[in-house]
Each structure stands twice: as C-alpha cells, then as structure tokens.
C-alpha positions as CSV (number, residue, x, y, z in Angstrom):
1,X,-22.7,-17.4,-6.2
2,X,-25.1,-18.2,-9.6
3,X,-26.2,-15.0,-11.4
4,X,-29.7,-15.6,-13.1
5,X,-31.9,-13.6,-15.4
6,X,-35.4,-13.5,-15.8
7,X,-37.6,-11.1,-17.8
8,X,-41.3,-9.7,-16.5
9,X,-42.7,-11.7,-19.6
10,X,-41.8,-15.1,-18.1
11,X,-44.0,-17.1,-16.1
12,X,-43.6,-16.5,-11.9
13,X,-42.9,-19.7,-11.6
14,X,-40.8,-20.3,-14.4
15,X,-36.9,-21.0,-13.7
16,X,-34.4,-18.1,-14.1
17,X,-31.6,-18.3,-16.7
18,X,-27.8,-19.3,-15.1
19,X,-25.6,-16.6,-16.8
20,X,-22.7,-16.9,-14.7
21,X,-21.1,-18.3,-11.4
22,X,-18.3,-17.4,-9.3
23,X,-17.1,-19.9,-6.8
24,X,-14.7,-19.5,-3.8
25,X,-15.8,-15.3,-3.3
26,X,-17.5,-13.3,-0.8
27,X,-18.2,-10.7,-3.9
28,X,-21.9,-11.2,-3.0
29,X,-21.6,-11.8,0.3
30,X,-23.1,-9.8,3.4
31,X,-19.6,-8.3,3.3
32,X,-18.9,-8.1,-0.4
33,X,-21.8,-7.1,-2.3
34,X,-19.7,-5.9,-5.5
35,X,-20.4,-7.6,-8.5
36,X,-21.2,-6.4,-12.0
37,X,-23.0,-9.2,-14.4
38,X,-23.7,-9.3,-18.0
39,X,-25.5,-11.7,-21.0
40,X,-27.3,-11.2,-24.3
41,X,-30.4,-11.3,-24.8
42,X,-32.6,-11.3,-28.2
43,X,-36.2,-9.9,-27.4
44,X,-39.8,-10.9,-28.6
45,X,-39.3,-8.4,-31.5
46,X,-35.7,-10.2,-32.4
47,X,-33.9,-7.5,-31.4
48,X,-30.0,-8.1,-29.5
49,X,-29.3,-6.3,-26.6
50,X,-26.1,-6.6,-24.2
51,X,-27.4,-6.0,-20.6
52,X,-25.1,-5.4,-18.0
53,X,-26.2,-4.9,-13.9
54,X,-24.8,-4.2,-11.5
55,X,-24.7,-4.0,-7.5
56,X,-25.3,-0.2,-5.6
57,X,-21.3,0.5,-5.6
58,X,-21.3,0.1,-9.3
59,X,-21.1,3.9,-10.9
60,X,-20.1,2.8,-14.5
61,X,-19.7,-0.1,-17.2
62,X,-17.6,-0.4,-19.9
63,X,-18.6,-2.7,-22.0
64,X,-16.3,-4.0,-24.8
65,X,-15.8,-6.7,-27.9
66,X,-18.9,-6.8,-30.3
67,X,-19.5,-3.8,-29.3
68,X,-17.5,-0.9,-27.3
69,X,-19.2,2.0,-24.9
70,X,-19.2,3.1,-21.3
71,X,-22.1,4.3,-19.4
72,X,-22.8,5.8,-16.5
73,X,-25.1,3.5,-14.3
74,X,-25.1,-0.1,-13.0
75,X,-27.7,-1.7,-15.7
76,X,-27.2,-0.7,-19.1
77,X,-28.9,-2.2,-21.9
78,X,-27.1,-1.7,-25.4
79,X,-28.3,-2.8,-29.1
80,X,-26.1,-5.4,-30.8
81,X,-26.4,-6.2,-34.8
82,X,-26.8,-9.9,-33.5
83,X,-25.4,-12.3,-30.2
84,X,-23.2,-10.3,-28.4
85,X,-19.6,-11.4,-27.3
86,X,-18.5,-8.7,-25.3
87,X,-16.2,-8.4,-21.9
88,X,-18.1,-6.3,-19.0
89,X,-15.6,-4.2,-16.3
90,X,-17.3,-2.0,-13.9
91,X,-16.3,1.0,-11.8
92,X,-16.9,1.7,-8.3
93,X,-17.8,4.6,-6.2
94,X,-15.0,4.2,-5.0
95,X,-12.4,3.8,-8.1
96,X,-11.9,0.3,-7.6
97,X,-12.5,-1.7,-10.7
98,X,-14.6,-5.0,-11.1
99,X,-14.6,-7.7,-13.7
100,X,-18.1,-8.6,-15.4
101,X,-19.5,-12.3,-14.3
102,X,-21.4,-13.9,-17.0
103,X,-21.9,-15.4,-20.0
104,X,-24.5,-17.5,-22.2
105,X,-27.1,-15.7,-24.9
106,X,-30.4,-15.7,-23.3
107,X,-33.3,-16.0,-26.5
108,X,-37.1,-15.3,-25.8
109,X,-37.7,-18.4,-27.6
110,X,-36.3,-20.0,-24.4
C-alpha cells in the first residue's frame, strides 16, 4: 500500500507525494480498510502544519512528539513552530487502536 498527498493547489496532472508505505497488509484492503496516515506540510504562506487522515473507522488521533493533542475526527490538521516529527495513533469505532503510516515533510516549494 503507498499513501500520497496532494494539495488542491497542485497541478491535476502533477504526481502525488509518497508519505508512507506498508508492505505485506490487507490494512487497505477490501477487507481491511483501517489505516490512519500522517506528514508535515509547510503551506504557501510558510506556515507548518501536521495533518493526519484517516479511514471511516477512525474516531480519534493522537498525535504526539513536536507537538502533543488528541482530536476527535479522522483528518486533523495542527500548527507546528516548524517541521514536525511527531508519532500518529488512531482510535477506532470500535476501541481498537491503529499506528499512524507515514513520514517525509511535504514543502509547497515542492
């Protein structure tokens, strides 16, 4: 499975950032579909976010190193002092607990 991120200001036709992989795992299978992701990301205006997302099961993300805060949701987006190193863990609907997938610092001056 590769886990990519694109925003709505790159080109359609542009390729999508790799920010993770998970080999061997039928987490995003037809039968899986649990997976929680995560990367930083610096926007136009040089702001640093870490964004997290997550599939439908996902009811919370903690989100912890740089930074440290759990939130309700599957996709939050959380404001940084500069590139993020964080962990992600998710919880779902149904208790069970998921590890974040991802990595790299995505730039807009990609």
């Amino acid at each position: 499975m590769t886990i990519t991120f694109r925003t709505d200001q790159d080109a359609t036709d542009a390729p999508a950032d790799v920010v993770g992989r998970a080999r061997s795992t039928a987490a995003c299978s037809g039968f899986g579909q649990r997976v929680v992701a995560f990367t930083g990301w610096r926007s136009p205006k040089g702001r640093w976010y870490a964004l997290a997302a997550g599939t439908r099961a996902v009811t919370s993300v903690t989100i912890s190193g740089d930074i440290t805060t759990s939130r309700a949701g599957r996709t939050p987006a959380v404001p940084t002092d500069g590139p993020p190193r964080i962990k992600v863990r998710a919880r779902l609907a149904t208790g069970a607990r998921l590890t974040g997938i991802g990595s790299p610092v995505r730039t807009e001056e990609h």
